[in-house]
GUFI-714197 format. One record per residue (C-alpha): x, y, z; chain; residue in three letters; residue number from 1. Coordinates in Angstrom, 2 decimals. Example, Ala and Ser with C-alpha at 12.3 -4.5 7.8 and 13.67 -1.06 7.14 Angstrom:
residues 2
12.30, -4.50, 7.80, A, ala, 1;
13.67, -1.06, 7.14, A, ser, 2;
***
This chain:
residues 432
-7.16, -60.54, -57.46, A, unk, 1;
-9.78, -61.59, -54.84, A, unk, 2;
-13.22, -61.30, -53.79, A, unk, 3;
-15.25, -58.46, -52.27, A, unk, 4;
-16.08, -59.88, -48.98, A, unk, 5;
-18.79, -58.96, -46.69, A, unk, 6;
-17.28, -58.06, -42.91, A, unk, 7;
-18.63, -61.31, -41.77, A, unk, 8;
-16.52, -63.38, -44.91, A, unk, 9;
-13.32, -61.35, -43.85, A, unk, 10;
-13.60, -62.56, -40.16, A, unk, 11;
-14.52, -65.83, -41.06, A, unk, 12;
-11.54, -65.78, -43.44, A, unk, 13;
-9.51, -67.21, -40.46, A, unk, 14;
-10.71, -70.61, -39.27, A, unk, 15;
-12.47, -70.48, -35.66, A, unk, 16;
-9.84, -71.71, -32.91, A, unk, 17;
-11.74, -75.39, -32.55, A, unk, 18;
-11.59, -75.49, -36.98, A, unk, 19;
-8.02, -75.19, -36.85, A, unk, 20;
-7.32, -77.16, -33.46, A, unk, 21;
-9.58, -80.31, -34.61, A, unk, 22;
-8.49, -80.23, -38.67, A, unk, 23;
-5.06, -80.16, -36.63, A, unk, 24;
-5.75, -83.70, -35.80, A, unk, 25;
-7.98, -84.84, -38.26, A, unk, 26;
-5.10, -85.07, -41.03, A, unk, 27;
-4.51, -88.82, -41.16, A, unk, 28;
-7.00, -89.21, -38.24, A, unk, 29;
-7.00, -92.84, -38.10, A, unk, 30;
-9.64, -95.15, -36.80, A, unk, 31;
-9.51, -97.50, -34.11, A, unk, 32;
-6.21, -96.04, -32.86, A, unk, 33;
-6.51, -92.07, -32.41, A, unk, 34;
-8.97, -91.23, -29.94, A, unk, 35;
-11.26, -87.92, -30.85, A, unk, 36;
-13.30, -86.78, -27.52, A, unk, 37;
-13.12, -83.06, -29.22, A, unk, 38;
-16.04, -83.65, -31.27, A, unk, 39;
-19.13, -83.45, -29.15, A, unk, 40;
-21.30, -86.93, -31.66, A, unk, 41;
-23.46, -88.55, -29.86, A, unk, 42;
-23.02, -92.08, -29.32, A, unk, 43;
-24.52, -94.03, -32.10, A, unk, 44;
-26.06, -96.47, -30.08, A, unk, 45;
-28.39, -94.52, -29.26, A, unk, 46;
-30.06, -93.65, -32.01, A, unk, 47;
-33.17, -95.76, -32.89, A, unk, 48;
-32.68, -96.93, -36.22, A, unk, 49;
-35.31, -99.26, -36.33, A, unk, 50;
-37.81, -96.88, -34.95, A, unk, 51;
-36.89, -94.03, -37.28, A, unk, 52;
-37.41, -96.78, -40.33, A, unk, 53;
-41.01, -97.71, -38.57, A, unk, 54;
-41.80, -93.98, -38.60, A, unk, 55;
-40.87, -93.68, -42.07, A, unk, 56;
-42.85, -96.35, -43.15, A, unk, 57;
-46.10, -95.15, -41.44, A, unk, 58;
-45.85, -92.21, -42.54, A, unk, 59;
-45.47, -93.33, -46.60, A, unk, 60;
-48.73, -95.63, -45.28, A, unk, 61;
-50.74, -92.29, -44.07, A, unk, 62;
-50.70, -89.43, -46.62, A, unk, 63;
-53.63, -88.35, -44.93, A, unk, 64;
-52.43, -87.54, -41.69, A, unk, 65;
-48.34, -86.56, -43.04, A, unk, 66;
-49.39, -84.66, -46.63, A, unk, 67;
-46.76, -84.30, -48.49, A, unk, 68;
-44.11, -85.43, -46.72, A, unk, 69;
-41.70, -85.83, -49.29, A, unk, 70;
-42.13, -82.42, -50.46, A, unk, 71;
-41.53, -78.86, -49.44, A, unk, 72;
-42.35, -78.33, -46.07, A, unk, 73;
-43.38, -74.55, -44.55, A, unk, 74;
-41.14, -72.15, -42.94, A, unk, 75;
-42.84, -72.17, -39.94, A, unk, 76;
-42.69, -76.28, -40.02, A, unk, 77;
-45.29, -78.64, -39.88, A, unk, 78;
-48.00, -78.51, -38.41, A, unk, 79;
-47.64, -82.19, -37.11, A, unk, 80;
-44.53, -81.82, -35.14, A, unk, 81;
-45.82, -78.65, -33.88, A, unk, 82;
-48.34, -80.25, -32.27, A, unk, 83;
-46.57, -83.25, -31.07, A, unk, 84;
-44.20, -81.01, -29.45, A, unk, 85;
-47.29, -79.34, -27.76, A, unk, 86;
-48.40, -82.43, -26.74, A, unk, 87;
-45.35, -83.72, -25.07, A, unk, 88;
-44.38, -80.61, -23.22, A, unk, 89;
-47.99, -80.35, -21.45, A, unk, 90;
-48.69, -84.26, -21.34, A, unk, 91;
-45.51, -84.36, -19.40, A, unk, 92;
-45.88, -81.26, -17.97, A, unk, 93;
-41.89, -80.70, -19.43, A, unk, 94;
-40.75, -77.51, -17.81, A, unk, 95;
-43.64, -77.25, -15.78, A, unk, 96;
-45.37, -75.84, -18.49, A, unk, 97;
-49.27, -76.31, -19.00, A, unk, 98;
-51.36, -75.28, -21.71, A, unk, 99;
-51.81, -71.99, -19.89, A, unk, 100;
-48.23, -70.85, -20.76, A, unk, 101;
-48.44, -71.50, -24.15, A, unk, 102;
-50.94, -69.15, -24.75, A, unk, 103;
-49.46, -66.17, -26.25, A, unk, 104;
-46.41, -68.30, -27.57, A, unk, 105;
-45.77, -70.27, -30.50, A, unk, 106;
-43.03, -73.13, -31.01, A, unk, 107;
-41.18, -72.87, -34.57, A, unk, 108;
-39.03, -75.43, -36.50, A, unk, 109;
-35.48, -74.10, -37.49, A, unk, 110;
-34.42, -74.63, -41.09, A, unk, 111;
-31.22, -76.83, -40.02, A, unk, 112;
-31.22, -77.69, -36.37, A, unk, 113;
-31.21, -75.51, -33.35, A, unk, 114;
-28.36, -73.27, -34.66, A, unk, 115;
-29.79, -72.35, -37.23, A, unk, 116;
-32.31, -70.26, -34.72, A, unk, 117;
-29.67, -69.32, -33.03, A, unk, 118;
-28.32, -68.04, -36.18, A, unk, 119;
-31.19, -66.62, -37.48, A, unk, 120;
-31.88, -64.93, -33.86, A, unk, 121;
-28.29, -62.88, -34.74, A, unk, 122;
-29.45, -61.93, -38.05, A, unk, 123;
-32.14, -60.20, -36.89, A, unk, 124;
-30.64, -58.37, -33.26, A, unk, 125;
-28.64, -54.97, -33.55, A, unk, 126;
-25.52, -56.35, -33.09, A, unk, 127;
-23.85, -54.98, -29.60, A, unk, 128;
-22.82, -56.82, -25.78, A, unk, 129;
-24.44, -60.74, -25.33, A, unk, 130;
-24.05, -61.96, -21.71, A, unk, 131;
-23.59, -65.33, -21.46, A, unk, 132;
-21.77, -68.05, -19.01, A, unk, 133;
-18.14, -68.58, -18.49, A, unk, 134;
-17.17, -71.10, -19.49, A, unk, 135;
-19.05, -70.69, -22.68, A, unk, 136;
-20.51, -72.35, -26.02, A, unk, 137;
-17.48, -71.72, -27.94, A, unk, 138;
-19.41, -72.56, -31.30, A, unk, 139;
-21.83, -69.57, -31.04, A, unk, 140;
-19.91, -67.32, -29.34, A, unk, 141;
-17.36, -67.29, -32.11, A, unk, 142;
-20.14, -66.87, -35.07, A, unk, 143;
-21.36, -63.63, -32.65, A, unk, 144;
-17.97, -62.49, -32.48, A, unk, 145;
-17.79, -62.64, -36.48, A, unk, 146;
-21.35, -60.60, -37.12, A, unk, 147;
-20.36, -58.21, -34.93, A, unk, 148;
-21.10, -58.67, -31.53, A, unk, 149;
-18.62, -58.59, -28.34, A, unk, 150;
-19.34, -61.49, -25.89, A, unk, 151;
-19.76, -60.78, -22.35, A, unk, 152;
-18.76, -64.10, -20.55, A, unk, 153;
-19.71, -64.18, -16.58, A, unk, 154;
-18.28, -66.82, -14.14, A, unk, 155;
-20.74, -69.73, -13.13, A, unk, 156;
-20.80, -71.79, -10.04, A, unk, 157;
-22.32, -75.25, -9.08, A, unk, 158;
-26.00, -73.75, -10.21, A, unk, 159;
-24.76, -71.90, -13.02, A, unk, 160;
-24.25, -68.21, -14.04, A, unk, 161;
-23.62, -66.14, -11.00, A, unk, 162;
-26.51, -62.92, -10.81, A, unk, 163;
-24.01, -60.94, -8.74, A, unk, 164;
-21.38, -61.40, -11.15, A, unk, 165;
-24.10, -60.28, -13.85, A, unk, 166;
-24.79, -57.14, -12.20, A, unk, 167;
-20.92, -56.47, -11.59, A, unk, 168;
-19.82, -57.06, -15.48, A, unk, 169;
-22.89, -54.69, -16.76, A, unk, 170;
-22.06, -51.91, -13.91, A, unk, 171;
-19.70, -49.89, -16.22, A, unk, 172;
-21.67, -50.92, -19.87, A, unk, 173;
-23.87, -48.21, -21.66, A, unk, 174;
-27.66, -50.82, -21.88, A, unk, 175;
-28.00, -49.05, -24.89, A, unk, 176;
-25.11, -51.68, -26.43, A, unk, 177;
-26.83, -54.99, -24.69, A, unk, 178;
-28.39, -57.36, -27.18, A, unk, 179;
-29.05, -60.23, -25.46, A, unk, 180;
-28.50, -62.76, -23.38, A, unk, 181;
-27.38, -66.64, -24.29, A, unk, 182;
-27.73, -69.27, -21.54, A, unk, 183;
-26.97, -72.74, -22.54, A, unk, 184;
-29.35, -74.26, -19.44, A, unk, 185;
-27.20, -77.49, -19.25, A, unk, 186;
-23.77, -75.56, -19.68, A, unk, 187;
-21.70, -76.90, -22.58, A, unk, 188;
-18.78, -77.18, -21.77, A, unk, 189;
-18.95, -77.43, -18.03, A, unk, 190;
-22.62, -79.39, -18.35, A, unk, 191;
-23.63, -77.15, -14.85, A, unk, 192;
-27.38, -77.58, -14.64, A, unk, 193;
-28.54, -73.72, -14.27, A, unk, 194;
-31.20, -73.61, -11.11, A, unk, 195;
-34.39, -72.96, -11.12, A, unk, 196;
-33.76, -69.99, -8.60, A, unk, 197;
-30.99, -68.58, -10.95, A, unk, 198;
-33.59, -68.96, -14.25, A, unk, 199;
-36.11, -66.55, -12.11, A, unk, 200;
-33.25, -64.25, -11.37, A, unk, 201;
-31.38, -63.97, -14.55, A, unk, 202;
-35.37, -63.33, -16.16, A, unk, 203;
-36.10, -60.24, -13.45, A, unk, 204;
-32.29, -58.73, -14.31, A, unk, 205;
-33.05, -58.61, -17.92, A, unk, 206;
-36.92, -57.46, -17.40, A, unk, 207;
-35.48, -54.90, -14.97, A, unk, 208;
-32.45, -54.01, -18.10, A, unk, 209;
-35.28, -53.77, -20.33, A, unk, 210;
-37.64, -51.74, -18.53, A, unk, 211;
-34.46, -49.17, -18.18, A, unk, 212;
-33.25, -49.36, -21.42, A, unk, 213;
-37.20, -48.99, -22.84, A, unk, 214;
-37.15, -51.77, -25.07, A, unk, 215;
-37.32, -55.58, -24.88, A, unk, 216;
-33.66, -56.74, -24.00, A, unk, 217;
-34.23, -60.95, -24.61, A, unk, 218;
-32.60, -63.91, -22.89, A, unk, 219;
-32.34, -67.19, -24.90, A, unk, 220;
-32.46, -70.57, -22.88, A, unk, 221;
-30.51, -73.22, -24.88, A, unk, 222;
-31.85, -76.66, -23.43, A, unk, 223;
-30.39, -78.69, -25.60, A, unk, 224;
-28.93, -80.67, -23.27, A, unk, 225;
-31.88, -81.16, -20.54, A, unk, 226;
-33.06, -84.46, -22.09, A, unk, 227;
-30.01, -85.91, -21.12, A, unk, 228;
-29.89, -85.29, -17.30, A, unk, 229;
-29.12, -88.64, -16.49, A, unk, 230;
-28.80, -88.46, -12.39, A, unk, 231;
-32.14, -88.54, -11.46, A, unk, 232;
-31.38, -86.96, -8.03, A, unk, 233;
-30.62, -83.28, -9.67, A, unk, 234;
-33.59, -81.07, -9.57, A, unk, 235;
-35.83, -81.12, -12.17, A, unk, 236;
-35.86, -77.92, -14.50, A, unk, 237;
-38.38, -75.48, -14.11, A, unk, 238;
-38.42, -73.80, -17.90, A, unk, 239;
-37.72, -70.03, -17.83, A, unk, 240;
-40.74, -69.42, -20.07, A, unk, 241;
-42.69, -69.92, -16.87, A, unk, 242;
-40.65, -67.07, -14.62, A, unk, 243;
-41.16, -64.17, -17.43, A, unk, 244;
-44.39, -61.88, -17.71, A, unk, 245;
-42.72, -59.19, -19.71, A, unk, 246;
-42.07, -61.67, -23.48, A, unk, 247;
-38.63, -61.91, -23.45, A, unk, 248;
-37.96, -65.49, -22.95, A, unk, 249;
-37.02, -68.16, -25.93, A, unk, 250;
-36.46, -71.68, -25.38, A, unk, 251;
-34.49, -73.24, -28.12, A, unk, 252;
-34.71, -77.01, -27.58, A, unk, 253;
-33.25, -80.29, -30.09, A, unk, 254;
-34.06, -83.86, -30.75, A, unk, 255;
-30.18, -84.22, -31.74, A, unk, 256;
-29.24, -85.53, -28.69, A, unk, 257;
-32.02, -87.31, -27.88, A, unk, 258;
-32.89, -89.20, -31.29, A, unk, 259;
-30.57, -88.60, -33.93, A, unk, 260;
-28.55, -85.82, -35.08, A, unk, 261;
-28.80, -86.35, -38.92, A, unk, 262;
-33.23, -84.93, -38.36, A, unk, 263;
-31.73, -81.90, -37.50, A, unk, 264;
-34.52, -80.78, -35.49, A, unk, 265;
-34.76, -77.48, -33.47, A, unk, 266;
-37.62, -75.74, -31.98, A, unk, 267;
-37.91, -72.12, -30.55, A, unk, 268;
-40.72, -71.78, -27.95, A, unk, 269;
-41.30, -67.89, -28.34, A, unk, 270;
-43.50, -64.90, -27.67, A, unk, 271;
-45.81, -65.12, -30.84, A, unk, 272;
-44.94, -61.12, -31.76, A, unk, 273;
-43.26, -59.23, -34.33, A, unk, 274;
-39.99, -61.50, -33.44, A, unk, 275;
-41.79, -64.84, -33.85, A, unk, 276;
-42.73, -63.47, -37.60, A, unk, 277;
-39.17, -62.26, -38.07, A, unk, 278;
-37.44, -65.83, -37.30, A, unk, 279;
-40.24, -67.19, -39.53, A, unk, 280;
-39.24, -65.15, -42.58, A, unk, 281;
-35.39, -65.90, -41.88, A, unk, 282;
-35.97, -69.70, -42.37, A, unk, 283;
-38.16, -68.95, -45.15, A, unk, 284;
-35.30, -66.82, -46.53, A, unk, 285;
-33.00, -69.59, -46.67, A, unk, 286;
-35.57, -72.25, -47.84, A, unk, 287;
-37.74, -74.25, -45.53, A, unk, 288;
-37.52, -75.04, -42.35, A, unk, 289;
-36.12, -78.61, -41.94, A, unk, 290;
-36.86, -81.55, -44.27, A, unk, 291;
-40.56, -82.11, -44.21, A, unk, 292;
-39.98, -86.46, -43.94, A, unk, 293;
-37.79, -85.90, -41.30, A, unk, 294;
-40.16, -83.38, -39.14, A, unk, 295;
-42.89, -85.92, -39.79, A, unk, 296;
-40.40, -88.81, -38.38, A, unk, 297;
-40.13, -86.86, -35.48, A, unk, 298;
-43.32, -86.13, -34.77, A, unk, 299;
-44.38, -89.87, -34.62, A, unk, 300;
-41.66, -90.17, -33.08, A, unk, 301;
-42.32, -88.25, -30.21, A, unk, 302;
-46.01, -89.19, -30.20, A, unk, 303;
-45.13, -93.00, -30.04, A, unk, 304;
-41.32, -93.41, -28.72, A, unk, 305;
-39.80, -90.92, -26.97, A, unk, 306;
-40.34, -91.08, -23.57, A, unk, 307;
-38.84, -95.07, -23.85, A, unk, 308;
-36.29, -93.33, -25.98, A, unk, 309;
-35.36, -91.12, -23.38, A, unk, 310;
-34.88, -93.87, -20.71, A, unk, 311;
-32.84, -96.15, -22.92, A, unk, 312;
-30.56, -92.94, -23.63, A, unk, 313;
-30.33, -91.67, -20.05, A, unk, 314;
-29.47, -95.25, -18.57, A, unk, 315;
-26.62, -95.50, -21.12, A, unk, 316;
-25.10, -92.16, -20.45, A, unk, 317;
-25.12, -92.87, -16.60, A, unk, 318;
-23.92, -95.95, -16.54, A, unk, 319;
-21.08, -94.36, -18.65, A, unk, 320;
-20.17, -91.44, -16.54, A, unk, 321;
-20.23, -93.34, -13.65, A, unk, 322;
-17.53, -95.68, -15.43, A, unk, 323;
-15.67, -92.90, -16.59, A, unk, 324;
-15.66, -90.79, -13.24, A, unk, 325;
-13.99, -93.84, -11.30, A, unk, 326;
-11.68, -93.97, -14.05, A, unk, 327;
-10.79, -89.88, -13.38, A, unk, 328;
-10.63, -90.54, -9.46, A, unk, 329;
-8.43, -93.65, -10.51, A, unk, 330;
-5.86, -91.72, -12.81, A, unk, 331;
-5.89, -88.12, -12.77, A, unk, 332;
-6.54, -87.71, -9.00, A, unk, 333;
-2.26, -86.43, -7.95, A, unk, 334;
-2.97, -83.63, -11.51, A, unk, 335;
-6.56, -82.35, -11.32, A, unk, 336;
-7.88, -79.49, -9.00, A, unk, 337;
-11.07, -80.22, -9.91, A, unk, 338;
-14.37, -81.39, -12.55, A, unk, 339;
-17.49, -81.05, -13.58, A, unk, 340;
-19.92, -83.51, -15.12, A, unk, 341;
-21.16, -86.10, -15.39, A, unk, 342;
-24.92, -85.98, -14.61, A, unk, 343;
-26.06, -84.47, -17.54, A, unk, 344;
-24.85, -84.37, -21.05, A, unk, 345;
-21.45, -86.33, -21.94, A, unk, 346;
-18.98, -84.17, -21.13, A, unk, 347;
-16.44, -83.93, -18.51, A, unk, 348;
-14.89, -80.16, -17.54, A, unk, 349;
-11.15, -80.46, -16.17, A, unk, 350;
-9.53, -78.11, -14.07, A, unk, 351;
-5.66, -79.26, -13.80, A, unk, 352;
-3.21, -78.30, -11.28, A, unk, 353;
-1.01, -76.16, -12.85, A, unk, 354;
-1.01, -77.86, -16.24, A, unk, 355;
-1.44, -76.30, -19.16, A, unk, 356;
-3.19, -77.65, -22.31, A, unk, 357;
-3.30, -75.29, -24.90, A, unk, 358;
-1.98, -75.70, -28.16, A, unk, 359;
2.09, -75.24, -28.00, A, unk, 360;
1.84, -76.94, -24.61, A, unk, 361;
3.75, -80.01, -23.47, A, unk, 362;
0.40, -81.70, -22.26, A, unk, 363;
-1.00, -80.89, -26.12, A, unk, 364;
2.06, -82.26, -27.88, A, unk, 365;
2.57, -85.39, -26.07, A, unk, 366;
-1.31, -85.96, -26.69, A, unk, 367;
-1.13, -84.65, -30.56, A, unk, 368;
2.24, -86.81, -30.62, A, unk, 369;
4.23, -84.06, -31.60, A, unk, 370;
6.95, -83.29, -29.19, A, unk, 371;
10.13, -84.39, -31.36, A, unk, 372;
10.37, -87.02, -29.04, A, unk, 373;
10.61, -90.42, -31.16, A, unk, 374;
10.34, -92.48, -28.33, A, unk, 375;
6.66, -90.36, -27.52, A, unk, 376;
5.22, -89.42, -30.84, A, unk, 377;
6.25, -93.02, -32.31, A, unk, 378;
8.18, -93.21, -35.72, A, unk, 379;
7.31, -93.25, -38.72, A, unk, 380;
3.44, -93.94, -37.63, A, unk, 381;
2.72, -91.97, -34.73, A, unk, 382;
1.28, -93.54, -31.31, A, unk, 383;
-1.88, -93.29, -30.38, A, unk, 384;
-3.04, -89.58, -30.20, A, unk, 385;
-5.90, -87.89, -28.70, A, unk, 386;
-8.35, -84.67, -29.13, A, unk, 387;
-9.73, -83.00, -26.98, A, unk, 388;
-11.22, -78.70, -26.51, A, unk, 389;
-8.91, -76.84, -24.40, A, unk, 390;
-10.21, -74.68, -21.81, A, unk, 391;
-8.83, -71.66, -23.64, A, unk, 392;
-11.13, -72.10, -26.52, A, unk, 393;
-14.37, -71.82, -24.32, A, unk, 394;
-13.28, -69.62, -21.33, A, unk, 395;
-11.62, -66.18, -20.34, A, unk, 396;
-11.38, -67.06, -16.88, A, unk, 397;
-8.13, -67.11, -14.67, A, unk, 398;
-7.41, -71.08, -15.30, A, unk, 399;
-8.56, -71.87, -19.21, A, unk, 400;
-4.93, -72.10, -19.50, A, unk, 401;
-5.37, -75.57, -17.52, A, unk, 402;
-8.68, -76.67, -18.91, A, unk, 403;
-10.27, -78.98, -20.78, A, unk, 404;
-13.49, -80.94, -22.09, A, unk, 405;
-14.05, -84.06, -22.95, A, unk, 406;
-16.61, -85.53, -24.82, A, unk, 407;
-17.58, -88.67, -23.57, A, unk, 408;
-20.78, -89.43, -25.89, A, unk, 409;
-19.30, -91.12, -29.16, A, unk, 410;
-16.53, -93.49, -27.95, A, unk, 411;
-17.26, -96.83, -26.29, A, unk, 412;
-16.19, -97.69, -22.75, A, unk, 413;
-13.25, -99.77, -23.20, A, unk, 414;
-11.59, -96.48, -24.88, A, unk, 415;
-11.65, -94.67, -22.11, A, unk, 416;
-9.31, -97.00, -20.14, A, unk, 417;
-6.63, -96.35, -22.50, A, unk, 418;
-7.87, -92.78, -22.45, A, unk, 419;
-7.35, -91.76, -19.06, A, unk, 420;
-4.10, -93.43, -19.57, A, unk, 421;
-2.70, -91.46, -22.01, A, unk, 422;
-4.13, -88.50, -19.60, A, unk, 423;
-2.10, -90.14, -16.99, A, unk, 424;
1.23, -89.82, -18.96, A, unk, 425;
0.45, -86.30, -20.92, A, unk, 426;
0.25, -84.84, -17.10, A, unk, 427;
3.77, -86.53, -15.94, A, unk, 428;
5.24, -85.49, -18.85, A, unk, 429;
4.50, -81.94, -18.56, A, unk, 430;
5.81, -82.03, -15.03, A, unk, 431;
8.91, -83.48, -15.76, A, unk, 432;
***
């Protein structure tokens, strides 16, 4: 006997690819000798312990100001954080956004982070065809994929998804099956910045789409990542909110990478219509939008801290990629075709030369230490092993098969000597 599952619990019945590949490794995962740069944490260094306790502290000093704050919260959030994100977007003129283009919008907390409005943004969209970048955010695409929905992915270059290539995957697709479209702004996994000239164009294809189709067809910008660009010569993101006219836009942004993951704060600026209500009533659905202590920590937060915050993050992420890209040049450069990375985000984006690194692979088992080899996998306590996402997890293009990310966020420097090492020796081995 069994249950009577839903068509969403019988695809989820099977563990998503990264599940399976990272609980792979995680059995007996031992610290301080296997090395996990599958796992995208941020570094925990980062986080600003002593500020969050500050903020906590003012706030239990200030009822008047932070009502409640140990209570329920709304499902639209509070009205505090609301208006500190305001504040910081047009005080820093974030996006280039002013006042002005806020009028008509409205910024909304999500009940659990920024997937959970990305979540919540599927619940409520006629399942059909969502465009998005290849390589691709493997986390979302695969929840899609399990409500229902088939993923378009479309090749990116150095400035991110390629229009042309847009207009040549819809050519032979009925509009009347589009849903949406998903753009991660800082691409995860590749961490390509998407232009400002490619946000106007990808807005006028899908105003153009909707205009033919004769109904709103909307394009999500993920920026999760944005805070982070850490190489100050890039060009400075223009938000897509400010390129559409027709109120299709949403900009999903996060303090997880910024401040700390555990708040699990995400924000949707969006056109305050019927949708805006909708996403509202999904949080309030499942609850609340996120804890009400930890909105109000963020709000002071962001009133008092975060633009230092922001500097002490993106100096320590730099410094790091530039360590770690010398370290690529220095051991990988006779086995990789090429990368990307390293200016925004922590992640790295491997191309190798005719290596693969899926699962089954000899590059994954002499990394995953199981190749039957005593002498490589170490007996009876396996040698150092190492996890990472390969390429064909997050991409349908011609070389997944030799791709991979790493995650360069949660380790500390000195790892990633022995790191690129073990790189080293997984490529030799597969060549031998």
């Amino acid at each position: 006997m069994d249950y009577l599952y839903s068509p969403l619990g019988h695809k989820s019945i099977k563990p998503s690819a990264v599940n399976d590949l990272t609980a792979g490794f995680a059995t007996g995962f031992r610290e301080n000798t296997d090395i996990n740069l599958g796992v995208g944490y941020v570094n925990d260094k980062t986080i600003p312990v002593e500020a969050i306790r500050k903020a906590y502290d003012y706030i239990m000093c200030h009822p008047q100001k932070y009502r409640n704050a140990l209570n329920y919260g709304s499902a639209e959030g509070s009205p505090n954080l609301r208006q500190s994100v305001y504040n910081y977007y047009c005080s820093n003129k974030l996006g280039g956004l002013s006042e002005d283009d806020f009028r008509g919008r409205k910024i909304i907390i999500g009940a659990n982070g920024a997937t959970s409005l990305l979540d919540a943004f599927s619940d409520l969209i006629q399942p059909g065809i969502v465009v998005t970048s290849d390589p691709f955010y493997y986390i979302y695409t695969e929840t899609l994929q399990n409500k229902g929905f088939t993923i378009l992915p479309v090749e990116e270059d150095s400035q991110g998804i390629v229009p042309e290539k847009i207009a040549e995957a819809l050519a032979n697709i009925d509009i009347s099956n589009l849903s949406f479209f998903y753009i991660v702004t800082v691409n995860n996994p590749s961490t390509i910045l998407l232009s400002n000239s490619r946000r106007a164009e990808i807005i006028e294809i899908a105003a153009r789409l909707s205009t033919k189709a004769g109904r709103k067809i909307p394009i999500i910008f993920d920026k999760a990542y944005e805070d982070i660009i850490h190489n100050t010569g890039l060009e400075k993101p223009v938000s897509g909110l400010k390129y559409d006219t027709e109120g299709i836009a949403f900009e999903i942004g996060t303090l997880s990478k910024i401040i700390a993951p555990a708040l699990r704060i995400g924000y949707m600026i969006c056109p305050d219509n019927q949708m805006a209500k909708l996403l509202v009533q999904r949080t309030s659905d499942i609850g609340f939008s996120a804890p009400l202590i930890n909105q109000e920590i963020a709000s002071w937060l962001i009133d008092n801290f975060l633009q230092q915050q922001r500097d002490i993050v993106n100096a320590g992420y730099q410094k790091k990629a530039t360590f770690i890209k010398n370290l690529i040049n220095g051991h990988l450069k006779p086995y990789i075709e090429r990368y990307s990375g390293g200016d925004a985000a922590f992640y790295f984006y491997l191309t190798l030369k005719n290596i693969p690194v899926g699962p089954g692979s000899k590059f994954f088992k002499f990394l995953s230490r199981t190749t039957g080899n005593a002498e490589i996998d170490g007996l009876p306590e396996k040698k150092p092993r190492l996890v990472y996402i390969p390429g064909t997890i997050c991409s349908k293009g011609p070389n997944a098969g030799c791709q991979l990310r790493l995650s360069y966020g949660f380790e500390e420097e000195a790892v990633f000597r022995k790191v690129f090492s073990l790189l080293a020796e997984a490529c030799k081995y597969a060549l031998e």
